[in-house]
C-alpha positions, 0 to 999 in steps of 0.5 A: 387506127394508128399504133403508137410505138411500143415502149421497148423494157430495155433502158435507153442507149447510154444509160447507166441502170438497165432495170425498169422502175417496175420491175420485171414482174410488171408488163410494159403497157402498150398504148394504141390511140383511138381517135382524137378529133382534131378540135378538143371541144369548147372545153378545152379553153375553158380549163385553165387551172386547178380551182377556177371551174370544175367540170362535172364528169361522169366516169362509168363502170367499165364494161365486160367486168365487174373485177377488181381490176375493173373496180380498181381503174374506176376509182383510181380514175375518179380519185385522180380526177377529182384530185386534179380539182378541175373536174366535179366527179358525178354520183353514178347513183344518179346515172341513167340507164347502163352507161353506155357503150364506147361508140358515139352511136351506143351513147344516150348523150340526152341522158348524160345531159339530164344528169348534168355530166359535161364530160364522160369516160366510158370503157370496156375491160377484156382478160384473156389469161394472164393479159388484161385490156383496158379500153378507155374513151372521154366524151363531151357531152354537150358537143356529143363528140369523142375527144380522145381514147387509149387502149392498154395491155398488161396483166391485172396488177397494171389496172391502177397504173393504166387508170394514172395514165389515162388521168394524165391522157384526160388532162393532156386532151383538155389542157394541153398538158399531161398530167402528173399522176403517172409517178410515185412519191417517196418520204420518210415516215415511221409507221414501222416503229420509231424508227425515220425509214424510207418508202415508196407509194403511189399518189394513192397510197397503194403499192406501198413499199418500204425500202431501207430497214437499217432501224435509224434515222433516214433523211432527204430523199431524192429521186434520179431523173430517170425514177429508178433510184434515189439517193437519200441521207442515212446514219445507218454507219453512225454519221450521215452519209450519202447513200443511192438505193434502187427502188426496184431491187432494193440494193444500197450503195454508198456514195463517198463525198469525202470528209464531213458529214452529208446533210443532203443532196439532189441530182442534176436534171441528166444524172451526171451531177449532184450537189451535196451539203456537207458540213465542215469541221466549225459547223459551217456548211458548204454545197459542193458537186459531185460525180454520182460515184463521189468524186467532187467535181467543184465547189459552189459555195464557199461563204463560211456559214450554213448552205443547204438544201440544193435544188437544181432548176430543169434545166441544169443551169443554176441551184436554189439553196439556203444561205445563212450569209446575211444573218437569217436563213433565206433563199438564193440562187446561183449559176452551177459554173459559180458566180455571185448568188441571187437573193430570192426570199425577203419575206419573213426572217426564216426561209429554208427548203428550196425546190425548183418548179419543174417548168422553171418558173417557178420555187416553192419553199418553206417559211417561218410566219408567226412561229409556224412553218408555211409553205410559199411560191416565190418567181424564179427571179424574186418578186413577191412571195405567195403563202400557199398554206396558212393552217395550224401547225407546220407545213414544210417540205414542199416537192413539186409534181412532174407537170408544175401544177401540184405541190405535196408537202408534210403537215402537223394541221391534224396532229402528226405529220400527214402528207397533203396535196394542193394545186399550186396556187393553194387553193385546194388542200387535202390529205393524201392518205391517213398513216399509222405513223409520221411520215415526211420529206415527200419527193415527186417523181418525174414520170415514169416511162 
């Protein structure tokens, strides 16, 4: 068995905050791969998107205890996957036997096939003082053969994170691409009070935190590429200003942009830029770039009307923004260095809040349809826009998962604004989790190292 590279808790060389998102009460897990056969098995070609065919899986409970960890990293592992929307997850009441063990030879894959299991995940769970080993293995049934398995290490409290790690293991081995729910969520929500405070969660809502308590209105987060800040709007001070908080400690530090009031910003893919909205003293607005520590590096915009909501593309190379200059809200896009900027948008007489696909391809924004706020998918280079939502209600705030695939955004379909999840094709909708109060402006992530 060959021993992947153990992920060191210093920050990379170069890199200008030394602290892990986690935090050092929370161990680095180590992985070790178990044995990932050379072919991935027929079902690998067959999932090609979340909606087009859900593969029924069997996740059985780990073997060796019946903790809470245990119980943890069972249902955040089949809540993942059934999120995911390219797996049916199995009713273990219907399973038979005791599971089975995590070699192929202790493994009835008769029994799995009766039941109608396509795939299975089974496991075993070791504690010894303060460390906890998680050993996880995914199976095709029909092929009864073992695609791929990962061991973790770290103490109880990592058991959900090693179940969101394995999640994007399992979409890793069947579709050739990592999945995205080793991440977190940031928005804005008032389940404290009446006051608009920004907290972090995990895609389940657990780890659940609240980091500003300035009971104001707070706006617009965004992360920093490597997760361990955000930068987000506050009017803690009177008038909006920019504001980076690390997630961790929770300390604050202003980012001077000069006069003018922010209306948000977003960092550049490596860090050493972001593109900030500032209002100017006749109501217009203007994007400008700025150096982390405030110092305005050029000015992109200069059409002496509103300009807002800046979104970088993966590479750096280019924003997408909302522009007011041909008389409505729409959606463009421009080069970083200036130039002339591209219309995008042409659906509809309101489209604001851009934000860029992280494989490029691909922007999701909010439009105006019939009085309400829908989210669409336009092409990074125009085309014809596709409306991913159509309920009652407003649906804006789109942010993209780390893989491209998923979208969150915050809806009133139910009443309140509620954070919900879809595939990026809209096809699957759900509500992530209930909250107290409103909460809105989701920001995904990128994964967490």
């Amino acid at each position: 068995m060959a021993r992947e590279a153990r992920t060191s808790g210093a920050s990379r060389t170069g890199n200008r905050r030394s602290r892990r998102w986690v935090g050092a009460a929370i161990a680095v897990l180590a992985t070790l791969a178990l044995s990932t056969t050379a072919s991935h098995a027929q079902v690998r070609g067959l999932i090609t998107g979340p909606g087009e065919t859900a593969f029924p899986i069997a996740v059985t409970q780990l073997q060796g205890g019946e903790g809470e960890a245990a119980r943890a990293f069972g249902a955040t592992l089949s809540r993942n996957l059934d999120l995911s929307g390219l797996f049916r997850i199995l009713d273990p009441a219907s399973f038979i036997g005791d599971g089975g063990g995590t070699r192929i030879e202790d493994i009835d894959f008769g029994n799995w096939s009766t039941v109608g299991a396509r795939l299975l995940v089974t496991g075993r769970i070791a504690s010894a003082g303060s460390e906890l080993t998680i050993e996880a293995r995914l199976f095709d049934v029909a092929e009864r053969r073992q695609l791929g398995g990962k061991r973790y290490q770290g103490s109880s409290r990592d058991a959900r994170r090693m179940a969101n790690r394995f999640a994007d293991e399992i979409l890793l081995l069947l579709t050739g691409e990592a999945g995205p729910f080793d991440s977190r969520l940031a928005f804005i929500s008032t389940r404290s009070g009446r006051f608009k405070e920004l907290y972090v969660m995990n895609l389940d809502g657990s780890d659940l935190r609240q980091l500003t308590r300035n009971q104001t209105i707070n706006l617009s987060p965004s992360w920093a590429p490597d997760a361990r800040s955000l930068i987000f709007t506050s009017y803690k001070d009177g008038r909006p200003k920019l504001y980076e908080i690390d997630v961790v400690s929770g300390r604050e530090r202003l980012i001077p942009t000069g006069p003018g009031m922010v209306m948000g910003a977003s960092f550049s893919p490596d860090g050493r830029e972001i593109a900030v909205t500032r209002s100017g003293a006749k109501g217009d607005s203007e994007i400008l770039l700025v150096s982390p520590e405030g110092s305005v590096l050029s000015r992109l915009t200069e059409s002496q009307t509103i300009n807002v909501s800046p979104s970088f593309s993966p590479n750096g190379s280019q924003i997408a923004f909302c522009s007011g200059r041909t008389g409505s809200p729409q959606i463009y896009v421009m080069g970083t260095g200036g130039g002339q900027a591209r219309r995008v948008s042409f659906k509809g007489s309101y489209n604001t809040q851009p934000v860029w696909s992280p494989k490029g391809d691909k922007i999701a924004y909010t439009g105006r349809v019939d009085g309400r706020f829908q989210i669409f998918v336009v092409g990074a280079d125009g085309g014809e826009a596709t409306q991913i939502t159509s309920s009652r209600g407003d649906n804006v705030d789109p942010t993209w998962s780390p893989d491209g695939r998923y979208l969150v955004f915050s809806s009133t379909r139910a009443g309140k604004a509620q954070l919900y999840f879809s595939d990026a094709r809209g096809v699957r909708q759900r509500q992530l989790i209930t909250s107290p109060g409103s909460d809105s402006s989701p920001a995904w992530s990128p994964r967490l190292e």
